[in-house]
Backbone as numpy.savetxt, mean C-alpha at the origin, in Angstrom:
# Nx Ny Nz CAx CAy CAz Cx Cy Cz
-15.12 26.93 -14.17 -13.81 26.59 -13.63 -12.97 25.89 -14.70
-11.25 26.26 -14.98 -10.91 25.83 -16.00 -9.99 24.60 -15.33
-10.52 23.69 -16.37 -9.82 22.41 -15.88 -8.24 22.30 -16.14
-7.74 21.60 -15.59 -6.03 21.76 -15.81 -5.74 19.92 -16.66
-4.94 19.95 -17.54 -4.26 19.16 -18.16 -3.74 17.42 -16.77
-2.86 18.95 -16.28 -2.07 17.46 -15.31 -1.74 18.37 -14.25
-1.03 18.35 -13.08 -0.34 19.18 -11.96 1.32 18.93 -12.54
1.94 20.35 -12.10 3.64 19.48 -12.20 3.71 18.86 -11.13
5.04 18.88 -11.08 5.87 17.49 -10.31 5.68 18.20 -8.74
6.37 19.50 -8.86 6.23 20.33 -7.52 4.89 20.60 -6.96
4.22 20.80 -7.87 2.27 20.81 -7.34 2.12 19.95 -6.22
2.34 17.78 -7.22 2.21 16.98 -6.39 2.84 16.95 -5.16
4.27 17.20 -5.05 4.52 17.16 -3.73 4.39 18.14 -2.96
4.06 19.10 -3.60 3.37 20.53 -2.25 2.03 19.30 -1.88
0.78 19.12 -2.60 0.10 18.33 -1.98 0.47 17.41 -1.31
1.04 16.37 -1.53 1.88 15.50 -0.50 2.40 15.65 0.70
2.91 16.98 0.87 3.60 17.82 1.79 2.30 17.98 2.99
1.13 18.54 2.37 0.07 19.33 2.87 -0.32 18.04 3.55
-0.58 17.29 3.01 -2.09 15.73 3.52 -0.90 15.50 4.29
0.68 14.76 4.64 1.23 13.94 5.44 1.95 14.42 6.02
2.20 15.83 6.10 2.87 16.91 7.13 2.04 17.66 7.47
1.17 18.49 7.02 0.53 19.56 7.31 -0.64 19.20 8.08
-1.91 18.15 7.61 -2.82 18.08 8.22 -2.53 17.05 9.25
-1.21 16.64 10.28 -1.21 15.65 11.10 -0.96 16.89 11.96
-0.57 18.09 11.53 0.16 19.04 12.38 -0.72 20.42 12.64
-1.59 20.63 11.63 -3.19 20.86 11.59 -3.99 20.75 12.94
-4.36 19.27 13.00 -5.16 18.56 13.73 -4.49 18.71 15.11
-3.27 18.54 15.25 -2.72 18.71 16.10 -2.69 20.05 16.80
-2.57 20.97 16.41 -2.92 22.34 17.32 -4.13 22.21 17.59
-4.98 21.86 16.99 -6.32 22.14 17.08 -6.65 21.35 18.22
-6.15 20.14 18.45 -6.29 19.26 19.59 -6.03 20.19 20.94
-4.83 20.39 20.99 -4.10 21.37 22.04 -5.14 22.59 22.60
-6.32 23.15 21.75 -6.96 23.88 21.85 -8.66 23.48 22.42
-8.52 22.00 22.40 -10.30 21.40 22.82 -9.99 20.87 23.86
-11.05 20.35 23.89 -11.40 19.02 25.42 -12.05 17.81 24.72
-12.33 17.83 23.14 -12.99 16.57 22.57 -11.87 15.02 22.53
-12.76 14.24 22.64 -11.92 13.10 22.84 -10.89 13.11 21.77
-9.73 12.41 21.87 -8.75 12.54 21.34 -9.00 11.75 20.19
-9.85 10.77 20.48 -10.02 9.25 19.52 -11.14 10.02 18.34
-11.32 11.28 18.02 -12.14 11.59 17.27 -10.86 12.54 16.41
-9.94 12.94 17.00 -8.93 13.81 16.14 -7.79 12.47 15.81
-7.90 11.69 15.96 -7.14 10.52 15.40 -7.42 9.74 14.04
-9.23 9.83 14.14 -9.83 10.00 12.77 -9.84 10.25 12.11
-9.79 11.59 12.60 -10.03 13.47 11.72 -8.78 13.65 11.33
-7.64 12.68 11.15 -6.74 12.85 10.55 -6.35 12.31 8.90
-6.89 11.04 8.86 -6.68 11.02 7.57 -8.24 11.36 7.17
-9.37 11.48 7.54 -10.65 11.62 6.79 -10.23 12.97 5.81
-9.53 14.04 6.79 -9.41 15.16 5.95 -8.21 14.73 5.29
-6.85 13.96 5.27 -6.50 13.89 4.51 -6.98 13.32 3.54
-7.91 12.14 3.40 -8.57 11.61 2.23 -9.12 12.98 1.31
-9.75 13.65 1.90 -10.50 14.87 1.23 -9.74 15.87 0.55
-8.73 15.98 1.29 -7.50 16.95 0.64 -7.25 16.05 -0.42
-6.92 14.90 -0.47 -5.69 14.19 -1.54 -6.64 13.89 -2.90
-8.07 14.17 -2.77 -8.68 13.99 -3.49 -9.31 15.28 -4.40
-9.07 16.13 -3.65 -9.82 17.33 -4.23 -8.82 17.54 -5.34
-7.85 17.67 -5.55 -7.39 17.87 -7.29 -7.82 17.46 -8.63
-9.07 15.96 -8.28 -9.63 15.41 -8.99 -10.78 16.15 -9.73
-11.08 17.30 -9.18 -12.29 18.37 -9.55 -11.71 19.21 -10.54
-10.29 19.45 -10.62 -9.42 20.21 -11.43 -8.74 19.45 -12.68
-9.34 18.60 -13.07 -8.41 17.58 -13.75 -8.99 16.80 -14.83
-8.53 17.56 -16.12 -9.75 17.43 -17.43 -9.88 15.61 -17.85
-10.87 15.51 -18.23 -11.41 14.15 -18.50 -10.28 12.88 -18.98
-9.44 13.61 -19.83 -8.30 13.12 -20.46 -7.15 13.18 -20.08
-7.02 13.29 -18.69 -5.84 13.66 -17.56 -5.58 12.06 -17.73
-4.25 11.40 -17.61 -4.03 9.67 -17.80 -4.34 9.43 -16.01
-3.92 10.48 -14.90 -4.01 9.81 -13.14 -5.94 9.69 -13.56
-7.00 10.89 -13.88 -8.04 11.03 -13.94 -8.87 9.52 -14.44
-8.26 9.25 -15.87 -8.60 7.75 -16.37 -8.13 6.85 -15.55
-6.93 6.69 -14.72 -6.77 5.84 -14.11 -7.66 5.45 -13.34
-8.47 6.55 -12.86 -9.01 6.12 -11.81 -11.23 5.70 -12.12
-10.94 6.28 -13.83 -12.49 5.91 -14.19 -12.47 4.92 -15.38
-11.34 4.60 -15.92 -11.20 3.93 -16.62 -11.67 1.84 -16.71
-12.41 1.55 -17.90 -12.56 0.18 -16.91 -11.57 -1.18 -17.39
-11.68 -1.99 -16.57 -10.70 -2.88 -16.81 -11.11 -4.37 -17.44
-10.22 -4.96 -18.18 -10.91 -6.20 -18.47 -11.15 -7.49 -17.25
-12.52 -8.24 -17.57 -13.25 -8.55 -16.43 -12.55 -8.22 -15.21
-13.07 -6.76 -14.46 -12.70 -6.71 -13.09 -12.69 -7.59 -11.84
-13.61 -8.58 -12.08 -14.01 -9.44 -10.97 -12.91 -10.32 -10.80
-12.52 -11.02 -12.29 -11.75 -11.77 -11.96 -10.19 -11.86 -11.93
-10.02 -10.30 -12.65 -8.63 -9.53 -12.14 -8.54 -9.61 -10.43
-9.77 -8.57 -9.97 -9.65 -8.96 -8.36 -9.10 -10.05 -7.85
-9.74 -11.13 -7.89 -9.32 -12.16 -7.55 -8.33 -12.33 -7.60
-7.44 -12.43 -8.98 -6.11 -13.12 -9.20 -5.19 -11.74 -8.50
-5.21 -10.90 -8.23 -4.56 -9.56 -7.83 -5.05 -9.90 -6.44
-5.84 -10.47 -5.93 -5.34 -10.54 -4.15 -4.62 -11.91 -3.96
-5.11 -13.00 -4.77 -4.25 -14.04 -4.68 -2.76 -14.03 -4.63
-2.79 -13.23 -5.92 -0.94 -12.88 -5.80 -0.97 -12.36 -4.68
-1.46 -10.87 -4.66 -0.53 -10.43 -3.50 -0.19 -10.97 -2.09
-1.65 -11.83 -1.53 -1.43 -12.69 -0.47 -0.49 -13.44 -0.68
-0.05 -14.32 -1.13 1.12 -15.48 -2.28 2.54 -14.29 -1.94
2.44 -13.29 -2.66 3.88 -12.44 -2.92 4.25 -12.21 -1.52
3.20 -11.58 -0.84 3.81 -11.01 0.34 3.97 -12.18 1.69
3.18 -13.40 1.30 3.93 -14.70 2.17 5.61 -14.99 2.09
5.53 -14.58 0.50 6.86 -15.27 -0.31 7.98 -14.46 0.67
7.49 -13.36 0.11 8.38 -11.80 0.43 8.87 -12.11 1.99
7.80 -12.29 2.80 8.24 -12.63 4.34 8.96 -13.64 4.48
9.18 -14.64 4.13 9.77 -15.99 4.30 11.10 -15.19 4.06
10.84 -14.92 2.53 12.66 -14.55 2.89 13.31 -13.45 2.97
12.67 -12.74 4.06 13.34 -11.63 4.80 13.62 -12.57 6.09
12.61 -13.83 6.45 12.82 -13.76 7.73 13.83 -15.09 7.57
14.20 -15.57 6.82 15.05 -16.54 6.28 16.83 -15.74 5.95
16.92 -14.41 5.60 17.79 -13.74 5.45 18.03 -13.69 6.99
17.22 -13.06 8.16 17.20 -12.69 9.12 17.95 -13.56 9.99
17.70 -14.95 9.83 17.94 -16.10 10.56 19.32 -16.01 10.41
19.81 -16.48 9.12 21.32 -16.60 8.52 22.30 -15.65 9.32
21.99 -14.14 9.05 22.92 -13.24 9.19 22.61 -13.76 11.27
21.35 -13.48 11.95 21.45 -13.65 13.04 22.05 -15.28 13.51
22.55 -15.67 13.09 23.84 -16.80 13.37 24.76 -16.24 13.15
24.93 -16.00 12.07 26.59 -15.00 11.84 27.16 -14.02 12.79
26.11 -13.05 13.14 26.12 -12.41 13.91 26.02 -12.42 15.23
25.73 -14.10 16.11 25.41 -14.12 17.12 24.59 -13.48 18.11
23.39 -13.24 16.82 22.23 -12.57 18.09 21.91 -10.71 17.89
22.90 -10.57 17.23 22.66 -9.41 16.99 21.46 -8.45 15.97
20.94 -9.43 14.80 19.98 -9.14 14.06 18.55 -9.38 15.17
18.45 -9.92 15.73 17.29 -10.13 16.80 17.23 -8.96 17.72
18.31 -8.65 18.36 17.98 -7.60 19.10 17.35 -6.08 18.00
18.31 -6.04 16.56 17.85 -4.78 15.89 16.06 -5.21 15.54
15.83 -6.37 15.08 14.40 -6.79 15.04 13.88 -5.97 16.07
14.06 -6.57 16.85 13.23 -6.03 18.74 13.24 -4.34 18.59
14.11 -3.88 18.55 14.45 -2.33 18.62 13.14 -1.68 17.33
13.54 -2.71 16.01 12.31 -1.77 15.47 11.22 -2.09 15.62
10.46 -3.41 16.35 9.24 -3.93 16.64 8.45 -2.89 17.55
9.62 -2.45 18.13 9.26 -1.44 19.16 8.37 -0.24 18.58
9.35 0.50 17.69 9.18 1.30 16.87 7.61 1.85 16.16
7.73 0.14 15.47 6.36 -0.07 14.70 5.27 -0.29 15.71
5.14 -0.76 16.71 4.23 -0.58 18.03 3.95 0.60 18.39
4.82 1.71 18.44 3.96 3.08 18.73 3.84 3.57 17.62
3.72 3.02 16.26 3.11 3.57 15.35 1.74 3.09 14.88
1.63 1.54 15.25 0.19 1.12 14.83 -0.17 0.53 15.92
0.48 1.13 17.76 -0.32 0.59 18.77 -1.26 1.52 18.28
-1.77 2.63 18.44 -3.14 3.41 18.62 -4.20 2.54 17.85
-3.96 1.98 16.70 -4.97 1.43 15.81 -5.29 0.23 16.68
-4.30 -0.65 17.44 -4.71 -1.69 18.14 -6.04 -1.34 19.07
-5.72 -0.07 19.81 -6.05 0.33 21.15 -7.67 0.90 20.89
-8.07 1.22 18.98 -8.82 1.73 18.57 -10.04 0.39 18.24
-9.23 -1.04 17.78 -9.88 -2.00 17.86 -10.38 -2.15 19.16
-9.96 -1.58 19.76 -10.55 -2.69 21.29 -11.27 -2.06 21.86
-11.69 -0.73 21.16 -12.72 0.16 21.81 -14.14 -0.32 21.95
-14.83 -0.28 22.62 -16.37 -0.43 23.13 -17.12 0.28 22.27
-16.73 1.78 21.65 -17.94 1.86 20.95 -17.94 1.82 19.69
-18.83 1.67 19.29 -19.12 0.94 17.80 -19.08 1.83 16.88
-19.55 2.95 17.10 -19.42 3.94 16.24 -17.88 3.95 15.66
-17.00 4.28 16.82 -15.89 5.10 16.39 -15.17 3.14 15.95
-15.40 2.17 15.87 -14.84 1.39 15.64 -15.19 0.74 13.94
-16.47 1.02 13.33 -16.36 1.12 12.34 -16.20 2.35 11.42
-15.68 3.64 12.55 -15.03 4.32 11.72 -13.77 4.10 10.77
-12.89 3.30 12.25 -11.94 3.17 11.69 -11.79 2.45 11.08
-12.58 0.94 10.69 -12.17 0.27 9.40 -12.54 1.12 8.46
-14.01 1.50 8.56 -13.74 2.29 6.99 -12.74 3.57 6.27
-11.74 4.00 7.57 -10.74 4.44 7.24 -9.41 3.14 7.09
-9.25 2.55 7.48 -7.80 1.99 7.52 -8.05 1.16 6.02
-9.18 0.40 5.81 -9.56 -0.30 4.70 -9.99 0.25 3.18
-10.49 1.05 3.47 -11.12 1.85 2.19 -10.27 3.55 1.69
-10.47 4.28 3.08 -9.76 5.45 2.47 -8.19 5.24 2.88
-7.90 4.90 3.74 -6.24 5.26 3.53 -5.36 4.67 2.32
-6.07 3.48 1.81 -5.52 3.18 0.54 -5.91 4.02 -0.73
-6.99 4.61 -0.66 -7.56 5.45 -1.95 -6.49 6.72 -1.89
-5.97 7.06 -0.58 -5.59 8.66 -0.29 -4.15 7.91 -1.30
-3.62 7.03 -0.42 -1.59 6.85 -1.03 -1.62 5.93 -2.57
-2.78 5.63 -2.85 -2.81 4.96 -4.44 -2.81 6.45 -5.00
-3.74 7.04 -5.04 -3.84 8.60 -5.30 -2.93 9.20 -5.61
-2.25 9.56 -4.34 -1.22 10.36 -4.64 -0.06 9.75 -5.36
0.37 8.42 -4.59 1.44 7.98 -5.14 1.54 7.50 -6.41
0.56 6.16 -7.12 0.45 6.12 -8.14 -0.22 6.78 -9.12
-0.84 8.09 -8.62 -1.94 8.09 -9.02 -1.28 9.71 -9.91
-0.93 10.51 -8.69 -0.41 12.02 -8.96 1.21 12.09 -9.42
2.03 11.55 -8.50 3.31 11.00 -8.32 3.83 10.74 -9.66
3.18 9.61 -9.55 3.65 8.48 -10.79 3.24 9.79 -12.29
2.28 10.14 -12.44 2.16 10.86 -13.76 2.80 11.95 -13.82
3.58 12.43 -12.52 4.38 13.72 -12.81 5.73 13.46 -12.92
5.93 12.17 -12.00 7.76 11.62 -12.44 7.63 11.19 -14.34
6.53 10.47 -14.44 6.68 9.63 -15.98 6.73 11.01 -16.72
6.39 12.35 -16.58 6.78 13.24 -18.04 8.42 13.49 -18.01
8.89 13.42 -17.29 10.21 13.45 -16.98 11.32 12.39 -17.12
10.44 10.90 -16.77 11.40 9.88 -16.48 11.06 8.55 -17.20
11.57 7.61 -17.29 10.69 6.65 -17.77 9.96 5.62 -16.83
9.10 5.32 -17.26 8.14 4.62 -16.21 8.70 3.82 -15.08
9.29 3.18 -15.84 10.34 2.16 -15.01 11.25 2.67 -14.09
12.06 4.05 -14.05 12.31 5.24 -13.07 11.25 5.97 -12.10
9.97 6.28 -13.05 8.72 6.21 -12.26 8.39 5.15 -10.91
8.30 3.93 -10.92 7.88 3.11 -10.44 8.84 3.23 -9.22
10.08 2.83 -9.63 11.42 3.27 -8.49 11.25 4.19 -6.98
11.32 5.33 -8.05 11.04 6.45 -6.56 10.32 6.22 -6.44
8.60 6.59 -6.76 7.79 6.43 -6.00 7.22 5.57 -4.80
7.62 4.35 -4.96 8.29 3.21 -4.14 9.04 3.95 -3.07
10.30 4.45 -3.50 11.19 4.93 -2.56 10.51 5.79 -1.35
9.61 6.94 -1.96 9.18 8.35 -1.40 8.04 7.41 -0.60
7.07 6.29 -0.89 6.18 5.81 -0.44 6.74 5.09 1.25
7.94 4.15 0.57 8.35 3.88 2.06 8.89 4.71 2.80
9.18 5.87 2.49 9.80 6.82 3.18 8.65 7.30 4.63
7.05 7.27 4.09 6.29 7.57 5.00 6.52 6.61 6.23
6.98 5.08 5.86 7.02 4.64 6.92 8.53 3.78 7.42
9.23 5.22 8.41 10.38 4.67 8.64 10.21 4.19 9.84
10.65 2.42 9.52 9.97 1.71 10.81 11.62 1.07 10.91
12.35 1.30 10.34 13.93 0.37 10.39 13.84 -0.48 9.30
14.03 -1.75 9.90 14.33 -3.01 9.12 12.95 -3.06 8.31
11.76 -2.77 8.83 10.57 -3.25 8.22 9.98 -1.98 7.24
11.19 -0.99 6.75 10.98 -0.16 5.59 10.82 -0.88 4.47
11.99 -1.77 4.79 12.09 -2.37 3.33 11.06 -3.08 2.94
10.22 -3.53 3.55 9.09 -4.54 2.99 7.99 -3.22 2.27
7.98 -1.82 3.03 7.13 -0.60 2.03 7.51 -0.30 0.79
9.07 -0.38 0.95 9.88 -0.22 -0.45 9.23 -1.50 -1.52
9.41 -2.79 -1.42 8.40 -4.11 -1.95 7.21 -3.78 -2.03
6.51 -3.44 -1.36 4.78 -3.08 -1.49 4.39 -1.91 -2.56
5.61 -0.83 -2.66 5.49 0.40 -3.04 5.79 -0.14 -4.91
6.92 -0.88 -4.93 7.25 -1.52 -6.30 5.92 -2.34 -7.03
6.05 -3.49 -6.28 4.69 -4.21 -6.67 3.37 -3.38 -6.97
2.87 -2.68 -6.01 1.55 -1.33 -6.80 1.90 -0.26 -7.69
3.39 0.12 -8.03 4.08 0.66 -9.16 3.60 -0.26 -10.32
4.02 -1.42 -10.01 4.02 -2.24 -11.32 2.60 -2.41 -11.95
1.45 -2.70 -10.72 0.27 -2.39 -11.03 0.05 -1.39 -11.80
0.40 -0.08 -11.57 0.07 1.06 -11.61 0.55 0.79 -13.73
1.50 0.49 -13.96 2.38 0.54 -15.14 1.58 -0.03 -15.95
1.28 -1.49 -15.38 0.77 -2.18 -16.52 -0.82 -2.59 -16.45
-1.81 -1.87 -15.83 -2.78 -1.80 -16.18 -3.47 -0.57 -16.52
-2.32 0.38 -16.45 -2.63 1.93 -16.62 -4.07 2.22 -15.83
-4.19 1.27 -14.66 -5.80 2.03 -13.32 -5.04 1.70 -11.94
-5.52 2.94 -11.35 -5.19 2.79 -10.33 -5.84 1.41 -9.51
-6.95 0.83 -10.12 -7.70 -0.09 -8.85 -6.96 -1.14 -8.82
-5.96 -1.83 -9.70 -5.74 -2.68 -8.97 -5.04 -2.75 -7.92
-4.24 -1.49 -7.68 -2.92 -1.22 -6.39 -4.13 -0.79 -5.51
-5.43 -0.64 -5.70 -6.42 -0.22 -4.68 -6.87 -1.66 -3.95
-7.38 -2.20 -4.72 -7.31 -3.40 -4.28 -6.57 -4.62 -3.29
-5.41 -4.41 -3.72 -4.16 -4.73 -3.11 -3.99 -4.09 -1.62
-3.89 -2.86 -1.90 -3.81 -2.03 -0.57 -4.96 -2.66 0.07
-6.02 -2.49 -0.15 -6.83 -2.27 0.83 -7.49 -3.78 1.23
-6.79 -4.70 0.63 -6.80 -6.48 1.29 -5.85 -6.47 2.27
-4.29 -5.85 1.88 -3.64 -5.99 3.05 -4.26 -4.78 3.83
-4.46 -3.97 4.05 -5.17 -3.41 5.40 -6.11 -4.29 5.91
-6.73 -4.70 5.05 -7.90 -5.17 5.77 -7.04 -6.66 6.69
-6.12 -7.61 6.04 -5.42 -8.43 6.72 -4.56 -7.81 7.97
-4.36 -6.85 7.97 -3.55 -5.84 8.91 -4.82 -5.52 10.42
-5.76 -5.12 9.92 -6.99 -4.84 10.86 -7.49 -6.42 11.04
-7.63 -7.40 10.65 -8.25 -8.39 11.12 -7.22 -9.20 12.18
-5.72 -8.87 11.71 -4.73 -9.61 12.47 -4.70 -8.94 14.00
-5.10 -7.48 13.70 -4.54 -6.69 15.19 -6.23 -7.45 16.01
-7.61 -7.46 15.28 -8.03 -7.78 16.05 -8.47 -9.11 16.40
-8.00 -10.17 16.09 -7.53 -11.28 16.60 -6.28 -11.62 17.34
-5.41 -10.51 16.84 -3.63 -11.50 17.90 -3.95 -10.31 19.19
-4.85 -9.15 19.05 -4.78 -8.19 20.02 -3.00 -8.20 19.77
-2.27 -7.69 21.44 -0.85 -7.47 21.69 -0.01 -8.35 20.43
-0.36 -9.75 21.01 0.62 -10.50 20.45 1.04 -9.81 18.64
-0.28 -9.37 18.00 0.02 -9.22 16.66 1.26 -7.86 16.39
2.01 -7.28 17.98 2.54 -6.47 17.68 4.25 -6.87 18.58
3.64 -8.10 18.92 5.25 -8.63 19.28 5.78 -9.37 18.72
7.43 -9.65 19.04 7.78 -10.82 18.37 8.43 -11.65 19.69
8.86 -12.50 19.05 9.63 -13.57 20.01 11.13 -14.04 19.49
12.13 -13.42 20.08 13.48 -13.77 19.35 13.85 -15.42 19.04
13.09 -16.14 19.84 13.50 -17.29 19.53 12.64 -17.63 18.09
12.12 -16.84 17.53 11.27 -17.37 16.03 12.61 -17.29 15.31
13.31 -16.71 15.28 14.87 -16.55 14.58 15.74 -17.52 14.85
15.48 -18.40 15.57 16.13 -19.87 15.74 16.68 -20.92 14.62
17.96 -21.37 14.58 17.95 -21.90 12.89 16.94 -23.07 12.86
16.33 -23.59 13.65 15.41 -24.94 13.08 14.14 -24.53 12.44
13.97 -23.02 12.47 12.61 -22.68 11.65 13.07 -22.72 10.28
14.07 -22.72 9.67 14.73 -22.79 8.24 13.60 -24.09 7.70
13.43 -25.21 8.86 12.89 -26.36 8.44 11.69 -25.86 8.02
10.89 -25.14 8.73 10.04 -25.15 7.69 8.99 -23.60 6.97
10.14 -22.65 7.11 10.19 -21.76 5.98 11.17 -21.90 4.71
11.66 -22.88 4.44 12.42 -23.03 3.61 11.32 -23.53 2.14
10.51 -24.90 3.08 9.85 -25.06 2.06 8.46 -24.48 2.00
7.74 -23.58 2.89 6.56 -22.49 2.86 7.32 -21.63 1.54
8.52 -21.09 1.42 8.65 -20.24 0.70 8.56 -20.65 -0.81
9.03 -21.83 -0.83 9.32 -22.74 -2.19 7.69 -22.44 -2.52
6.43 -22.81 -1.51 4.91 -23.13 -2.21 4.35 -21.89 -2.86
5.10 -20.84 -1.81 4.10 -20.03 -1.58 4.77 -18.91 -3.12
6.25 -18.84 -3.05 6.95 -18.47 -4.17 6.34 -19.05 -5.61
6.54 -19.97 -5.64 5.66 -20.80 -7.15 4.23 -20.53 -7.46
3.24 -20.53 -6.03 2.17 -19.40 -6.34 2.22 -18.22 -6.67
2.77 -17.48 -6.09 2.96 -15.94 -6.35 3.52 -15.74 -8.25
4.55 -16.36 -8.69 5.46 -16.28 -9.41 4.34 -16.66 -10.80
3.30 -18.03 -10.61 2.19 -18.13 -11.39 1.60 -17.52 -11.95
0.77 -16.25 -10.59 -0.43 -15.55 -10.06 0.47 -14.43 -11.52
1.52 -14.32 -11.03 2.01 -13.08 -11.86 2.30 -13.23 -13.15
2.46 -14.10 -13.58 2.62 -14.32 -15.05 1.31 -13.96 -15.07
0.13 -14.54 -14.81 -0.90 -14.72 -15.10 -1.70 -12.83 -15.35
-1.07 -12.30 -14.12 -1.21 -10.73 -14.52 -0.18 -10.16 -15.14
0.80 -10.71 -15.66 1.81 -9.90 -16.85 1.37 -10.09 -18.25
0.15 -11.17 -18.31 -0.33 -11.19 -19.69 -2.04 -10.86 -19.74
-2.31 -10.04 -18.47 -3.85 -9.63 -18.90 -4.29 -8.88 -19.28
-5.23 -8.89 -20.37 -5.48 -7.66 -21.34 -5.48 -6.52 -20.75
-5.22 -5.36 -21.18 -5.58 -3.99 -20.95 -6.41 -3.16 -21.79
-6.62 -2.23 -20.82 -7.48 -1.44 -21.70 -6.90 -0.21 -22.80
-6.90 -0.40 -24.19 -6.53 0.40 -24.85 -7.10 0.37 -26.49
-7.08 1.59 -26.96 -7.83 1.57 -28.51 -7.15 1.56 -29.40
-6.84 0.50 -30.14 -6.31 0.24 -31.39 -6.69 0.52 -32.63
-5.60 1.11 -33.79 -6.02 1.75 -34.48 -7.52 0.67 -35.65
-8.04 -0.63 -35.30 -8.75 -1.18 -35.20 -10.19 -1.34 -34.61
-9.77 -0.39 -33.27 -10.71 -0.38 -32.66 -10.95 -1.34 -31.44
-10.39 -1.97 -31.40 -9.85 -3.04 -30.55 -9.82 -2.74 -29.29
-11.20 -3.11 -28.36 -10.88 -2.51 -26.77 -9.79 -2.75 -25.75
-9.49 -3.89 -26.23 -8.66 -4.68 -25.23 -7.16 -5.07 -25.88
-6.09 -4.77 -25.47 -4.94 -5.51 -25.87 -4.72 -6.89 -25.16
-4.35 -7.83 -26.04 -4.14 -9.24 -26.08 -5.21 -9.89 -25.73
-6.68 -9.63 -25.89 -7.61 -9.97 -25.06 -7.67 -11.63 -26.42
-7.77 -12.22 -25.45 -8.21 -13.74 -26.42 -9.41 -14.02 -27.26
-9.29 -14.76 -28.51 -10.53 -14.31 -28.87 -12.11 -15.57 -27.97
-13.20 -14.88 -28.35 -13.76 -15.13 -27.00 -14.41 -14.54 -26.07
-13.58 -13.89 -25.69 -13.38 -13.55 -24.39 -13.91 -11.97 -24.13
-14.25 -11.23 -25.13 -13.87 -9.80 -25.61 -15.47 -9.44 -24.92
């Protein structure tokens, strides 16, 4: 079998097309046609998309840059991990404070009106990740650690994949990275049009861009992803309902008191965390020989 270089740009999004249009719509006739529980074709939706989004990896010569991304190793992984969930827990506290600090403002200005659009898309996002709630609360065990090991492990491997993984190396022959990072972001939140709470995919989609840029591996946006899922699955099964409602009075101006200064802590962590990963070695070979760029000496 002859291995291929890279996919073009149109390749990737025919695949793209296939895993997040095709096999939801797939599964779906096929449903229409059984009597098997439904909660097993709800599965059987991304498992085969995981499998689809991955099979290009069999076609894809050793020296492919998405291929290294994804076998390539990193300097000390362990404790990259670490500082890469710290931030992101830290960023995406930050990130919330002040959306919901923007939210507050304009809903004074507006007299109430940003609360009700809140509500309208809360709604929204409820029949998109009630089923996963409804999947936590199932009795049997089987199909319940199915689904973490889908929501936690593969659904982040499938959209690091494609997005930073396929995406990203077919916009960068074309664009510059930094245009790279952009759309893909863009096309990423696009999967999830929830309203107001796009924009925080558009943020999530940038931030694992940036991963994606400057450690040239996909794991650390794997990583990332798949802490917030896993914070996503631990929240639905502890708040149950509540983790999918809100309460308009949280938009009240006296919470300013004290997201004003949560954001200040949690901002100065995040803002740290990231310096701290804007200067960590990478992996690359210098005409020296040199495994690591900027690696301290020491440390090597």
């Amino acid at each position: 079998m002859k291995k291929q270089e890279g996919f073009p740009l149109w390749a990737t999004l025919a695949i793209g097309v296939c895993v997040f249009l095709g096999v939801p719509l797939g599964v779906s006739l096929v449903w229409e046609n059984t009597v098997l529980d439904p909660k097993v074709f709800f599965l059987l939706i991304p498992t085969v998309q995981w499998g689809i989004a991955m099979s290009p990896l069999v076609f894809l010569k050793a020296e492919n840059p998405t291929r290294k991304a994804l076998f390539s190793p990193l300097y000390k992984p362990q404790r990259l991990a670490l500082t890469i969930l710290l931030s992101w827990l830290f960023a995406l506290m930050a990130v919330g404070s002040i959306l919901w600090i923007i939210m507050i403002i304009i809903n004074m200005i507006t007299k109430g009106m940003v609360g009700e659009i809140v509500i309208r898309d809360m709604i929204r996002y409820q029949m998109e990740y009630g089923h996963i709630l409804h999947g936590i609360k199932t009795n049997n065990g089987l199909f319940f650690l199915w689904l973490f090991v889908i929501l936690v492990f593969l659904v982040p491997l499938t959209e690091e994949w494609l997005f930073r993984g396929l995406l990203y190396e077919g916009l960068c022959r074309s664009l510059h990275a930094r245009w790279a990072v952009i759309l893909q972001a863009l096309l990423f939140a696009s999967l999830h049009p929830l309203g107001f709470y796009t924009s925080l995919y558009v943020g999530i989609g940038l931030f694992l861009g940036w991963f994606r840029k400057k450690f040239h591996s996909l794991w650390p946006g794997i990583w990332a992803h798949q802490f917030q899922n896993l914070m996503a699955f631990l929240t639905f099964l502890i708040g149950g309902e509540k983790a999918l409602a809100i309460d308009p009075q949280t938009l009240a101006p006296h919470y300013l008191f004290f997201l004003v200064p949560f954001l200040g802590i949690t901002g100065v962590m995040a803002v740290s965390l990231i310096k701290k990963l804007a200067s960590w070695p990478v992996p690359v070979t210098t005409s020296t020989g040199e495994p690591w760029q900027n690696a301290r000496d020491g440390e090597r």
